[in-house]
KOLTIFI-170379 format. One record per residue (C-alpha): residue number from 1; x, y, z. Coordinates in nm, 4 decimals. Example, Ala and Ser with C-alpha at 12.3 -4.5 7.8 and 13.67 -1.06 7.14 Angstrom:
% residues 2
{1 {1.2300 -0.4500 0.7800}}
{2 {1.3670 -0.1060 0.7140}}
***
This chain:
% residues 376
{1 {15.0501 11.8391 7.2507}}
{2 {15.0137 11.4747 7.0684}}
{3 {14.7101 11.4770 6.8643}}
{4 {14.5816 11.1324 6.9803}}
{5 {14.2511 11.1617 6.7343}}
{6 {14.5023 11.0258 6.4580}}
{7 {14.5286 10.6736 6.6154}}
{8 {14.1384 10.6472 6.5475}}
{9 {13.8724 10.5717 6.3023}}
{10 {13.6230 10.8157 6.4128}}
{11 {13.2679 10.7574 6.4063}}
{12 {13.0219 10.9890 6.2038}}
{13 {12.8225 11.2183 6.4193}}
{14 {12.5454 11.1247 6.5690}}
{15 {12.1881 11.3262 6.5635}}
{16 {12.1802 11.5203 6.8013}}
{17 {11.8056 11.4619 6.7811}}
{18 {11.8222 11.1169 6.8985}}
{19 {11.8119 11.2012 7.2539}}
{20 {11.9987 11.4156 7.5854}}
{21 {12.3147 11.1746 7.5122}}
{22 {12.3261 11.2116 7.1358}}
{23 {12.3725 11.5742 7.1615}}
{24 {12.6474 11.6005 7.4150}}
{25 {12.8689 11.3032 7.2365}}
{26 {13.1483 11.4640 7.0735}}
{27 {13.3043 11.3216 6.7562}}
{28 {13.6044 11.4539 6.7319}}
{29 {13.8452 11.5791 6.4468}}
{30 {14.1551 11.6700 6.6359}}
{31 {14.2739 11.7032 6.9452}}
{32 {14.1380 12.0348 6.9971}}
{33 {13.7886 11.9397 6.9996}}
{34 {13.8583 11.7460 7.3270}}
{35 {13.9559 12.0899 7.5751}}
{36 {13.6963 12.1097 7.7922}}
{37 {13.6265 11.7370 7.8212}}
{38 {13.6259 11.4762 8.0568}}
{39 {13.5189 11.1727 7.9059}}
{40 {13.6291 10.9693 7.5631}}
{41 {13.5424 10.6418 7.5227}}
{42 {13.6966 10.4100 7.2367}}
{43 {13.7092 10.0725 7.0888}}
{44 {14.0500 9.8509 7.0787}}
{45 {13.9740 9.5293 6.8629}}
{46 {14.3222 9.3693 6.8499}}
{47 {14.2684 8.9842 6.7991}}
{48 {14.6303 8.9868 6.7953}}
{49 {14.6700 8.9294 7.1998}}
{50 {14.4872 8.5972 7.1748}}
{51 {14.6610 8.4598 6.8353}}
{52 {14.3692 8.5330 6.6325}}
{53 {14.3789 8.7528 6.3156}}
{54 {14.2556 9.0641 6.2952}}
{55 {13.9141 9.1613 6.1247}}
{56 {13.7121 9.4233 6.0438}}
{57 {13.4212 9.4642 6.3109}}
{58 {13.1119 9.7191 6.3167}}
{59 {13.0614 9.8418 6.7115}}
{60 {12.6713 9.8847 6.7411}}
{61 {12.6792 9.9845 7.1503}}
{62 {12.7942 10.3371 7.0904}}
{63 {12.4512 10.3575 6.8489}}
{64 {12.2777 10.1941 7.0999}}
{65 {12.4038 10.4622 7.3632}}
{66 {12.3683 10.7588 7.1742}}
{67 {11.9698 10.6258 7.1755}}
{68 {11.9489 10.6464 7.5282}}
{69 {11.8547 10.9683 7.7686}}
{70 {12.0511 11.1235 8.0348}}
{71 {11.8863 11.1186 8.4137}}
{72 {12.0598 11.4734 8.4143}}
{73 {12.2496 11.7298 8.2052}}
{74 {12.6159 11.6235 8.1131}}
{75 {12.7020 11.9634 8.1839}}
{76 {13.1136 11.8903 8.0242}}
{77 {12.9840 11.6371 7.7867}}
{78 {13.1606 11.3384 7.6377}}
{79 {13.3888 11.2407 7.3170}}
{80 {13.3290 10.9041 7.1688}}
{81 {13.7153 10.8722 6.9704}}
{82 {13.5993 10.5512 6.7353}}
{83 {13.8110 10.2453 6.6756}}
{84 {14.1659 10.2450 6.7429}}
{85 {14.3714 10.2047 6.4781}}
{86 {14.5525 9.8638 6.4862}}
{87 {14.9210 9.8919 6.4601}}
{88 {15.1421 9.7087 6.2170}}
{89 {15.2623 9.4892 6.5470}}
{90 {15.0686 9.3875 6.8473}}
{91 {15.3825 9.5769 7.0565}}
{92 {15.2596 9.8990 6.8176}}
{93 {14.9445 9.8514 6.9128}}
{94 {15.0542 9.8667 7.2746}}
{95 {15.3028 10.1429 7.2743}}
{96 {14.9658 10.3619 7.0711}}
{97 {14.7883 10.3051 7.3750}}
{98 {14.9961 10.3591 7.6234}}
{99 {15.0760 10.7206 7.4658}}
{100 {14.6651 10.8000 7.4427}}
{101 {14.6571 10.6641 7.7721}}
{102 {14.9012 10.8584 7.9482}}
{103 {14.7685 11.1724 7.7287}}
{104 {14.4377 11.1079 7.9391}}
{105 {14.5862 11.1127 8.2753}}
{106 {14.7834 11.4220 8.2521}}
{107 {14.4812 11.6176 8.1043}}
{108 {14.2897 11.4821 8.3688}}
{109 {14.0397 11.2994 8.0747}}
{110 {13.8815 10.9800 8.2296}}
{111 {13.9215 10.7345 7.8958}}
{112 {13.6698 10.4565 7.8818}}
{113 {13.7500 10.1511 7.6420}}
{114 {13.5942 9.8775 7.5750}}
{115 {13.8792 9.5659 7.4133}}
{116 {13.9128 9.2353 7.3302}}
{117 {14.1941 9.1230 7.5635}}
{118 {14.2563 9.2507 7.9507}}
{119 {14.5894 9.1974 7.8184}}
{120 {14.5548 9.5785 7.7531}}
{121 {14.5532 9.6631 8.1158}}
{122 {14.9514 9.6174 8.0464}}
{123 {14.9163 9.9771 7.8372}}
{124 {14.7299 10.1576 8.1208}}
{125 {14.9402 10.0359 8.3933}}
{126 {15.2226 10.1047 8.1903}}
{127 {15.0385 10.4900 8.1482}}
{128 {15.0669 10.5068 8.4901}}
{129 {15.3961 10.4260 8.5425}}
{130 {15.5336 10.6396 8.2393}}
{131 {15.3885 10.9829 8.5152}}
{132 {15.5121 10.7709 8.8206}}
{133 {15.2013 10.7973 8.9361}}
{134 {15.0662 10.4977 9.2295}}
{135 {14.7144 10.3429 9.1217}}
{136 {14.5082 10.1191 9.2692}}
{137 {14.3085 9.8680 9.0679}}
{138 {13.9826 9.7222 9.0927}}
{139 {13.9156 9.4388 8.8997}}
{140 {13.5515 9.2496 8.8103}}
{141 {13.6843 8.9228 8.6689}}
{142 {13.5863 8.5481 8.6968}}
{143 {13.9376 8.4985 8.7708}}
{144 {14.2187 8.6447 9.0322}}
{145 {14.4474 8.6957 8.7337}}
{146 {14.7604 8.6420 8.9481}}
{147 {14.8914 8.2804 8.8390}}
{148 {15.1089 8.0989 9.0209}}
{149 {15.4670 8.1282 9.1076}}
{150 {15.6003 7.9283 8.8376}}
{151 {15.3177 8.0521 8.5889}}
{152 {15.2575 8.4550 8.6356}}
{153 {14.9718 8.6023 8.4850}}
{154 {14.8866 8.9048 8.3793}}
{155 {14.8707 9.1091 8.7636}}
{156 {15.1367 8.8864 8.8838}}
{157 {15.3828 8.9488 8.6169}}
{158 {15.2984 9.3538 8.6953}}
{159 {15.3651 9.3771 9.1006}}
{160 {15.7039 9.1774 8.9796}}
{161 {15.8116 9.5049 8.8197}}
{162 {16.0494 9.7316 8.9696}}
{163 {16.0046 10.0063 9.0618}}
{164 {15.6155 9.9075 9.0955}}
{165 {15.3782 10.1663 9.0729}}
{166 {15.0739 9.9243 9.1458}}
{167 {14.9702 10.0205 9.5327}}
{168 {14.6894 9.7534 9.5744}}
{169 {14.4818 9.5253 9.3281}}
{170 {14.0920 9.3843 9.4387}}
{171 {13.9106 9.1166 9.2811}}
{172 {13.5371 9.1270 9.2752}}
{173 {13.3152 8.8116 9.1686}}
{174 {13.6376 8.5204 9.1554}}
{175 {13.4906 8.2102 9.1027}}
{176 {13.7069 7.9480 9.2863}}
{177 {13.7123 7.6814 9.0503}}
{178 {13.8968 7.8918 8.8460}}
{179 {14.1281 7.9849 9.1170}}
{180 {14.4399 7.7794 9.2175}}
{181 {14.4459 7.7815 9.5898}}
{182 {14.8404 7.8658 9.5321}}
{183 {14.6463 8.1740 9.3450}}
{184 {14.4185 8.2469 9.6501}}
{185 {14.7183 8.2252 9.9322}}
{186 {14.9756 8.4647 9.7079}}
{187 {14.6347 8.7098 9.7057}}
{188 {14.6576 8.7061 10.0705}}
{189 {15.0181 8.7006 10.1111}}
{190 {15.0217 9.0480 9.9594}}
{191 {14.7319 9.1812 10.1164}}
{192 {14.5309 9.2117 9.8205}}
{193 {14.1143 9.2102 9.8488}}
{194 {13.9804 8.9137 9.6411}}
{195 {13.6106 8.8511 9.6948}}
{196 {13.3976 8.5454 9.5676}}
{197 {13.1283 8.5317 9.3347}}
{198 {12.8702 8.4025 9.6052}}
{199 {12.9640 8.7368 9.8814}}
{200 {12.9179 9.0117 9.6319}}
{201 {12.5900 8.8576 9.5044}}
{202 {12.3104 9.0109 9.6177}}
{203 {12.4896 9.2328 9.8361}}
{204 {12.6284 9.4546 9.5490}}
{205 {12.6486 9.7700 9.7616}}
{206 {12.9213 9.5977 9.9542}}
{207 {13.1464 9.6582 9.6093}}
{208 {13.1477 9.9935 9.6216}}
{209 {13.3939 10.0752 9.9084}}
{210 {13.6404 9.8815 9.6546}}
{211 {13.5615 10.0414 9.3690}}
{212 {13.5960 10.4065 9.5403}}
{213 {13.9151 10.3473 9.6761}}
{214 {14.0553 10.2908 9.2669}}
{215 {14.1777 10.5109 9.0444}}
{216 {14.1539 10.2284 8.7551}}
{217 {13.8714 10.0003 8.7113}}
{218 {13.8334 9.6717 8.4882}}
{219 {13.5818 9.4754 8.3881}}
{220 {13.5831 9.1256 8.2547}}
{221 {13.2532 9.0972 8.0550}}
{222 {13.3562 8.7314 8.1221}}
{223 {13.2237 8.7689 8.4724}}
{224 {12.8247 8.7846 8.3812}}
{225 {12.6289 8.5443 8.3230}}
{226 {12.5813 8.4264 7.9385}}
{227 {12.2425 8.4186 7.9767}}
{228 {12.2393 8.7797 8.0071}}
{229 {12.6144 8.8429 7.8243}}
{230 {12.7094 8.6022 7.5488}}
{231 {12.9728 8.8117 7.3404}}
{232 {13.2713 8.6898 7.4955}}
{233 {13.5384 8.4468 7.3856}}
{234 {13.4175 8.1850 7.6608}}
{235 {13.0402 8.1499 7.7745}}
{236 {12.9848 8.1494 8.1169}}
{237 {12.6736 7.9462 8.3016}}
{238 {12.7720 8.1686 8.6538}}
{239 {12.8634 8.5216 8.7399}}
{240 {12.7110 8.8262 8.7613}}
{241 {12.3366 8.9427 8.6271}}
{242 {12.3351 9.2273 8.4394}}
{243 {12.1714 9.4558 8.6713}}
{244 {12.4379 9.3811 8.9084}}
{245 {12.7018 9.4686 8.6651}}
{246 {12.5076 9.8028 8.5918}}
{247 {12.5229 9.9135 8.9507}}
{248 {12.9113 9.8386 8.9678}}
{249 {12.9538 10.0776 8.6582}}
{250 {12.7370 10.3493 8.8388}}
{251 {12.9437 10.3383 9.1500}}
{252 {13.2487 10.3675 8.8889}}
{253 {13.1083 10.6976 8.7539}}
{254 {13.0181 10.7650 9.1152}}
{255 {13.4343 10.7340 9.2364}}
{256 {13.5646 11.0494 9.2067}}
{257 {13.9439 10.8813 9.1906}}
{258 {13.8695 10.7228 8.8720}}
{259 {14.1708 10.7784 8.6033}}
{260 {14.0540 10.4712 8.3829}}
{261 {13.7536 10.2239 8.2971}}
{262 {13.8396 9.9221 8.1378}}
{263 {13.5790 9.6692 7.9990}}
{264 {13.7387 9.3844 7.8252}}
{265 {13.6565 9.0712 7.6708}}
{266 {13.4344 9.1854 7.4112}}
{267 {13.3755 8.9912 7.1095}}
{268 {13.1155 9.1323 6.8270}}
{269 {12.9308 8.8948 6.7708}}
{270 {12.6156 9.0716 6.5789}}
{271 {12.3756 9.0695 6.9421}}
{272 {12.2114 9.3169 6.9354}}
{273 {12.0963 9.2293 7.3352}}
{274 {12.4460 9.2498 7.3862}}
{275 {12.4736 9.6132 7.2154}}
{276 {12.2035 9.7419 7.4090}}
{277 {12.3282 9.5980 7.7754}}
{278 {12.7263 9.7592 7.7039}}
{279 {12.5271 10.0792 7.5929}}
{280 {12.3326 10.0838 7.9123}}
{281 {12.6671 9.9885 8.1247}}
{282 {12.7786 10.3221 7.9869}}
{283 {12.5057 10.4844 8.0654}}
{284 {12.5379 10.3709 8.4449}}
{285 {12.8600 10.4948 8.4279}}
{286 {12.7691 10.8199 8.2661}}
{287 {12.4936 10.8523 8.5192}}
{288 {12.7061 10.8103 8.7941}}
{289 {12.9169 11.0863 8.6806}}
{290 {12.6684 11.3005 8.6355}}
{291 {12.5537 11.2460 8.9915}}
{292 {12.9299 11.2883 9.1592}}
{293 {12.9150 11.4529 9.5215}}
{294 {13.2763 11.5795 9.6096}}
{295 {13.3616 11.5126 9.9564}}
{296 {13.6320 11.5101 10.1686}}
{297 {13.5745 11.3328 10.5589}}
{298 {13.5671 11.6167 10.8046}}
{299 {13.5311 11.9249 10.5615}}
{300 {13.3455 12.0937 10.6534}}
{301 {13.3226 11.8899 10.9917}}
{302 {12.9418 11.9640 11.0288}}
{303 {12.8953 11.7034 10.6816}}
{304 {13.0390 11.4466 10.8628}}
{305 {12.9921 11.2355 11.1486}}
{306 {13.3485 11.1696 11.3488}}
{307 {13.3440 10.7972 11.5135}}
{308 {13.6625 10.6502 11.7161}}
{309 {13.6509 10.2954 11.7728}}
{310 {13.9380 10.1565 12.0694}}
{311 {14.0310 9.8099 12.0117}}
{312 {14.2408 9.5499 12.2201}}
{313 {14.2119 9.7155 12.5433}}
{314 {14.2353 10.0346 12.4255}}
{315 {14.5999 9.9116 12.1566}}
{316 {14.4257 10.0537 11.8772}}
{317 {14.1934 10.3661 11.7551}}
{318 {14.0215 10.3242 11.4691}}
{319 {13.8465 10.6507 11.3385}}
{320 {13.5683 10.6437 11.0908}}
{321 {13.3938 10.9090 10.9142}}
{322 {13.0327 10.9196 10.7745}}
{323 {12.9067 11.1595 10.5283}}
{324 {12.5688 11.3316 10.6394}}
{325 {12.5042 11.3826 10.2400}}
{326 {12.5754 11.0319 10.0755}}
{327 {12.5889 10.7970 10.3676}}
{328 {12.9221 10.6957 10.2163}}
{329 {13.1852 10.5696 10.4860}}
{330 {13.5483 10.6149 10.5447}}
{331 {13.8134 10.5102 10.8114}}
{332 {14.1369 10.6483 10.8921}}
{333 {14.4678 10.3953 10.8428}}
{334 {14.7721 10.5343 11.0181}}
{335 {15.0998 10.5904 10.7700}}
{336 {15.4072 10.4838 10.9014}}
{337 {15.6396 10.7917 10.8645}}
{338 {15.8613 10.6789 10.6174}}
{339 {15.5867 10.6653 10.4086}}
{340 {15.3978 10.9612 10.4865}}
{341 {15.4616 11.1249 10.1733}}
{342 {15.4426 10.7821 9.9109}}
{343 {15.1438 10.7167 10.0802}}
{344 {14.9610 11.0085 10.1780}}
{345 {14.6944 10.9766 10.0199}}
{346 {14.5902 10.6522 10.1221}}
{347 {14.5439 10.7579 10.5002}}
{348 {14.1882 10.8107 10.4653}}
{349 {14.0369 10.4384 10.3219}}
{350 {13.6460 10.3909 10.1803}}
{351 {13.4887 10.1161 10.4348}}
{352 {13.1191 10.0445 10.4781}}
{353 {12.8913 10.0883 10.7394}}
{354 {12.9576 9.6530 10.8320}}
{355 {13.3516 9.7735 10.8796}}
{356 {13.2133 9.9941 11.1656}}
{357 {13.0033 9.7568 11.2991}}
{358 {13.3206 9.4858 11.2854}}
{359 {13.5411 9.7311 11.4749}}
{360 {13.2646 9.7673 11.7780}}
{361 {13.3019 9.3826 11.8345}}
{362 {13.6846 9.4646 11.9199}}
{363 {13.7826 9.3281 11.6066}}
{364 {14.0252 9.5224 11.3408}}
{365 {13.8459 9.5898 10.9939}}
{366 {13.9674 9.3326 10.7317}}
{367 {14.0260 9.5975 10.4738}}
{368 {14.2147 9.7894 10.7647}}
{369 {14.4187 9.5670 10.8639}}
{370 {14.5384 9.4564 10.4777}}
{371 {14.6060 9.8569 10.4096}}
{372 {14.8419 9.8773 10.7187}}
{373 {15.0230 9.5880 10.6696}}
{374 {15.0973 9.6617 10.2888}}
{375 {15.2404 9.9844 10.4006}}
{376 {15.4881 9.8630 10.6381}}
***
């Protein structure tokens, strides 16, 4: 067993006195001291990824979380690693990562880090693919992050990779002006889910069918509003509101597919506003997790409620599913049977409640129809 501690600067304890979060948040000395868990969050402050130089930066938000209190006992609790250490090259940096990364996934350890770049999304997808395992990613970005033919970028130069372990990618909160329509048409070319700014505003709930169906999750602090966010590298006059961005991160501790949170684009910039508002995203998140209900559509059969939906004159059935306990949806997408084993596990999809209501108008579910066709 690596011990992945040594690639950190760890923190100094916190009181446990503080409050319920201070005195389950594990600072760890080796890699012992992380059996048991299920969380570890970290800092990666590279400058390296957008040509700056490196510097030495303070990270007030895990203070600022270790102040607040838990809605509910953390029962497995939570390691906070520190700082990575940077390596001598950016590619060191990198290769670090992806080894604490894939260390995560195969002990079943959800890592939450908060960076500088999304350029680090490389190192997780690169986890993933080290333990051939298929993810799907959900990402919360002012931007598509696919490019253009000629000009890939970062999620564009991934599903180029062969073999490709990336099984679908959503956008949440794209703001078009900063979308190519080439950008937009290759997103629906390859079925991908890539949802404006103005749909997922004020109807945040409609996110979370998206963010269930992950197992890695990104966010661009890029995508809220500077009025409520300013320590990025580029201010931002639209995008989310911060409570909007909170609920997203509770419906991320919520998913109970989650391998990986991302947040990225963080720049210290001494705000102490700022501080407080990551702190309380984690604490979303942590509350979410707390508050996990593990459910699987028809078992038992009484928790559920069964709906089939015939389409086209009776062409189609579309089956959904609706938990008694959560009021969380689901709909069944059939696997063609060369790919019943690849794919088995997307055959049940998260929908909403508006999918159902779509498919009783004898119309196919968007989000149905793009899962099909990307497993033909």
């Amino acid at each position: 067993m690596n011990d992945i501690v040594q690639y950190f600067d760890v923190p100094e304890a916190f009181d446990a006195k503080l409050s319920a979060i201070a005195g389950v948040l594990v600072t760890p000395s080796s890699v012992e001291d992380l059996e048991g868990l299920k969380v570890v969050m970290f800092r990666v402050n590279d400058q390296r990824w957008s040509g700056k130089e490196n510097t030495d930066e303070s990270s007030m938000f895990f203070q600022k979380l270790s102040e607040l209190h838990l809605s509910a006992e953390l029962t497995s609790g939570a390691a906070i690693l520190g700082t990575f250490k940077n390596g001598a090259t950016l590619g060191d940096t990198e290769a670090g990562l992806t080894e604490v990364f894939q260390f995560c996934i195969q002990k079943r350890i959800i890592p939450v880090v908060i960076a500088s770049s999304k350029q680090i999304l490389r190192s997780v997808y690169n986890a993933f693919k080290a333990v051939e395992l298929i993810v799907s990613l959900t990402s919360i970005d002012k931007e598509i992050n696919l490019g253009v033919e000629e000009e890939p970028a970062l999620i564009g130069e991934i599903i180029k990779e062969q073999p490709n372990y990336l099984f679908n990618y959503s956008n949440l909160g794209f703001q078009t002006y900063y979308a190519p329509a080439q950008e937009v048409e290759l997103s629906e070319a390859l079925y991908f889910d890539a949802h404006r700014l103005g749909s997922i505003r004020g109807n945040v709930s409609s996110s979370e069918p998206l963010i269930r169906s992950s197992e890695l999750i990104h966010l661009s602090l890029e995508a809220i509003k500077s009025s409520d966010f300013r320590s990025v590298p580029s201010e931002e006059p639209n995008g989310f509101y911060a409570e909007e961005v909170c609920q997203m991160m509770r419906y991320t501790g919520l998913n109970e597919k989650l391998r990986a949170l991302v947040i990225s684009e963080y720049q210290e910039i001494g705000s102490i506003s700022d501080s407080k508002l990551l702190a309380q995203m984690l604490w979303c998140f942590l509350d979410g997790y707390i508050h996990r209900v593990k459910e699987l559509p028809g078992q038992p059969a009484e928790n559920f409620l069964r709906y089939s939906v015939w389409l086209k004159g009776d062409q189609y059935e579309v089956v959904f599913y609706k938990s008694l306990k959560t009021d969380r949806w689901w709909m069944e997408v059939p696997i063609p049977p060369n790919y019943v084993n690849r794919y088995l596990k997307h055959h049940l999809l998260p929908c909403s409640y508006e999918d159902y209501v779509v498919a009783t108008t004898d119309e196919i579910p968007d989000r149905w129809w793009r899962a099909y066709q990307k497993m033909l």
